[in-house]
Backbone bond lengths (Angstrom), bond angles and torsions (degrees), N, CA, C in turn:
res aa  C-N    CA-C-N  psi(-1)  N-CA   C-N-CA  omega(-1)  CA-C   N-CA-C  phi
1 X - - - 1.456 - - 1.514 109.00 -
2 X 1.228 124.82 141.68 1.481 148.77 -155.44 1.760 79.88 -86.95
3 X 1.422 126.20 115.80 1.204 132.59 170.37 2.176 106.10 -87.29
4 X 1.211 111.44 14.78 1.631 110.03 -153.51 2.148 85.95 -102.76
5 X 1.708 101.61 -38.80 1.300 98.05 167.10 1.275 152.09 -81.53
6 X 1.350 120.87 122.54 1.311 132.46 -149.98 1.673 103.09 -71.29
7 X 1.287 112.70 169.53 1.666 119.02 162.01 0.798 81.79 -121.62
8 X 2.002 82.97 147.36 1.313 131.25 155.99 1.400 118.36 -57.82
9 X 1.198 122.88 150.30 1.391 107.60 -176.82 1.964 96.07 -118.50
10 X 1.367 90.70 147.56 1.659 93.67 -165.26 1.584 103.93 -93.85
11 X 1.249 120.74 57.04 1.842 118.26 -168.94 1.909 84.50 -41.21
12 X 1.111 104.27 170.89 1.590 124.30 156.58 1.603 104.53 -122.45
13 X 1.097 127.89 159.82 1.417 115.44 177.50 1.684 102.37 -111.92
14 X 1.239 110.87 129.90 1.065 120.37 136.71 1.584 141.49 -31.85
15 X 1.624 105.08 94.43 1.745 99.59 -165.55 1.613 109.75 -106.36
16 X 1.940 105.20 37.56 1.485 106.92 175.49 1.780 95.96 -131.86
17 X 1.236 114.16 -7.17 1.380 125.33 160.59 1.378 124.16 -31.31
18 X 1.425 117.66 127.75 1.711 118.17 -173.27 1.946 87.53 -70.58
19 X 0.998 112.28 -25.67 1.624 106.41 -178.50 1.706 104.44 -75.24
20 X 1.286 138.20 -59.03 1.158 132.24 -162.28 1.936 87.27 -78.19
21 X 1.379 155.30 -38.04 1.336 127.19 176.84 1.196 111.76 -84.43
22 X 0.987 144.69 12.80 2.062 153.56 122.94 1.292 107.41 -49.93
23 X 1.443 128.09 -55.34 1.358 124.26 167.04 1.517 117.87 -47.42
24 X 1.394 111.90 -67.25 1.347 112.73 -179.89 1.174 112.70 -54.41
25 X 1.458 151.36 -21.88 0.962 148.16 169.79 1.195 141.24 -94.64
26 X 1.817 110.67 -2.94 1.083 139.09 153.06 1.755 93.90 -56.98
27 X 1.277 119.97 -85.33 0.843 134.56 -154.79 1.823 132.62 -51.75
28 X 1.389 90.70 -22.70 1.393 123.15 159.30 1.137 135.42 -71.72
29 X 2.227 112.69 -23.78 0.999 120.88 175.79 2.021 110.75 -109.95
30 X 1.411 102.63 -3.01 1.544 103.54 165.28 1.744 89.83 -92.99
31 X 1.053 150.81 -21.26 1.374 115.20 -176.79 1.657 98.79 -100.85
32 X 1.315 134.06 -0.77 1.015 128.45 151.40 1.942 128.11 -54.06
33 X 1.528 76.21 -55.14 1.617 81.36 174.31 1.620 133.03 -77.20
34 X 1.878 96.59 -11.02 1.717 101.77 -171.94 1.327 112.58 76.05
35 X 1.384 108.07 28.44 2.006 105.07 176.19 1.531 90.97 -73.98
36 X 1.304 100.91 168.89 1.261 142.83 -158.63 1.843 102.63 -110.22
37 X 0.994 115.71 -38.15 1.381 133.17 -152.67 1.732 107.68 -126.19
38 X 1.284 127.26 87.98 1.525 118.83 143.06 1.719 138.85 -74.26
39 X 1.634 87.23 109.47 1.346 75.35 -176.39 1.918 99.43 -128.05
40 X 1.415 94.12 114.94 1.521 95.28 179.47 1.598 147.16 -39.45
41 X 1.811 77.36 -58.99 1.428 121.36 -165.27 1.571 101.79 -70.52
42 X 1.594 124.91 -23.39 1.188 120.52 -173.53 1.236 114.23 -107.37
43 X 2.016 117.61 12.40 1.722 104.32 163.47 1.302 72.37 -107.96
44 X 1.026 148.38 -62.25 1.756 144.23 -137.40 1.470 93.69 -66.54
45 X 1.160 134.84 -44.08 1.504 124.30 -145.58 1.731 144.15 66.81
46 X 1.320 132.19 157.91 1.459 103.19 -122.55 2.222 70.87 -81.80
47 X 1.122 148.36 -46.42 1.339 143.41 176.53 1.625 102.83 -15.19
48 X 1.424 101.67 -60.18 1.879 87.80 -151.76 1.790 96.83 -100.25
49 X 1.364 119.16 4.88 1.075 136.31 161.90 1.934 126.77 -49.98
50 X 1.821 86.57 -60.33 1.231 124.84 166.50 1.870 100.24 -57.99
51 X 0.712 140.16 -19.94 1.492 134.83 -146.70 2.521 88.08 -115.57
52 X 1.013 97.00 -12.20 1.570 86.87 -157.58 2.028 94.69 -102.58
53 X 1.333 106.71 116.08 1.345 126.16 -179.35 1.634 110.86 -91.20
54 X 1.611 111.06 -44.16 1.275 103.51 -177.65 1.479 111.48 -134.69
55 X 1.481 123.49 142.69 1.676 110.90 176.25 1.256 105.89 -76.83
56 X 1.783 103.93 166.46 1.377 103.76 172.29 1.221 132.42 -91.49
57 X 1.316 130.57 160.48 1.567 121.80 -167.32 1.949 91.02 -54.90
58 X 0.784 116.86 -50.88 1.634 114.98 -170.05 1.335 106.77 -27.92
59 X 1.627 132.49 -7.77 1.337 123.95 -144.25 1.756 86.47 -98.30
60 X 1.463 118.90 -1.70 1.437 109.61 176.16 1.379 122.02 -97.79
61 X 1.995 107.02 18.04 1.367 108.94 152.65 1.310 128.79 -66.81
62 X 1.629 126.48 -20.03 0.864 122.28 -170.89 1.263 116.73 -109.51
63 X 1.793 96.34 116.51 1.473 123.34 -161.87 1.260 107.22 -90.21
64 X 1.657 119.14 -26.02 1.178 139.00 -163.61 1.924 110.92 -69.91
65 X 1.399 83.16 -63.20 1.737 103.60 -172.31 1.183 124.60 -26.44
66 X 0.993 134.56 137.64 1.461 145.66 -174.69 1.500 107.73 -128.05
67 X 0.980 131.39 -40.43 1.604 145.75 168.42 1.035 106.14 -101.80
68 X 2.039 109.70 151.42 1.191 103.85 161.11 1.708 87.41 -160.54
69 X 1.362 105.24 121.80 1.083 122.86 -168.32 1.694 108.72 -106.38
70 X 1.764 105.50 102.42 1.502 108.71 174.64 1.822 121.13 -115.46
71 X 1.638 95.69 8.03 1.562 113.64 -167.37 1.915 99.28 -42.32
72 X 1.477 123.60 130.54 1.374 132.02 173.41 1.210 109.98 113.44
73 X 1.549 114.83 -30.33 1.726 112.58 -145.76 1.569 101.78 -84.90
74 X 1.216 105.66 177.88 1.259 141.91 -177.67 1.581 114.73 -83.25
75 X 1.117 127.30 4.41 1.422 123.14 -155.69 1.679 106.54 -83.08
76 X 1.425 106.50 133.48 1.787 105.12 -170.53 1.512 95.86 -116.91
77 X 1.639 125.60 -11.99 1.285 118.43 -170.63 1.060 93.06 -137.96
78 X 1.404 135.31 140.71 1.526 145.68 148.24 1.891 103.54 -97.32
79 X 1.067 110.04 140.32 1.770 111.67 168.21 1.034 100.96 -102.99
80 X 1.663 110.42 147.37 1.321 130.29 -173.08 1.777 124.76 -63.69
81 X 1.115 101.12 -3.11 1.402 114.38 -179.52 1.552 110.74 -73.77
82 X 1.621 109.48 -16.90 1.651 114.89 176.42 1.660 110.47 -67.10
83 X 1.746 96.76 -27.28 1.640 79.65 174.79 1.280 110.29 -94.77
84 X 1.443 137.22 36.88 1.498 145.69 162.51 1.624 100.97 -92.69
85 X 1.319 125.72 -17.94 1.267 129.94 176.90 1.578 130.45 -47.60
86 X 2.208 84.19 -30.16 2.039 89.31 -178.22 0.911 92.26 -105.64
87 X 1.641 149.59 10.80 1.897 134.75 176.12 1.717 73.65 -60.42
């Protein structure tokens, strides 16, 4: 075995986290409003930013979005509901 390759590390996310219910509620209030633009990292901040491994299925409320800005993060799982984003 090739000792040069690293592991992945399998975070699980935390779904009682002040970071993952900031997420969910980010996300609740861009498809509330019809933004155009998700950008996580800039209501959460780069702390509870750092803390978020997977989005939530909720992220296929947003019908609106055109952007989605995750450049830095941590994310190891996307749910499939992101590709419900272009119906």
């Amino acid at each position: 075995m090739d000792n040069n390759i690293s592991k992945i590390r399998n975070d699980i996310q935390d779904r009682n986290s002040e970071a993952w219910i900031k997420l969910c509620e980010y996300v609740e209030y861009i498809a509330k409003k019809g933004k155009k633009e998700f950008s996580p990292r800039e209501y959460l901040g780069d702390e509870l930013f750092a803390q978020i491994y997977t989005l939530p299925e909720s992220i296929g409320k947003l019908k609106k979005v055109k952007k989605i800005w995750l450049y830095g993060s941590n994310l190891k799982r996307i749910p499939p509901e992101i590709g419900e984003m272009k119906s």
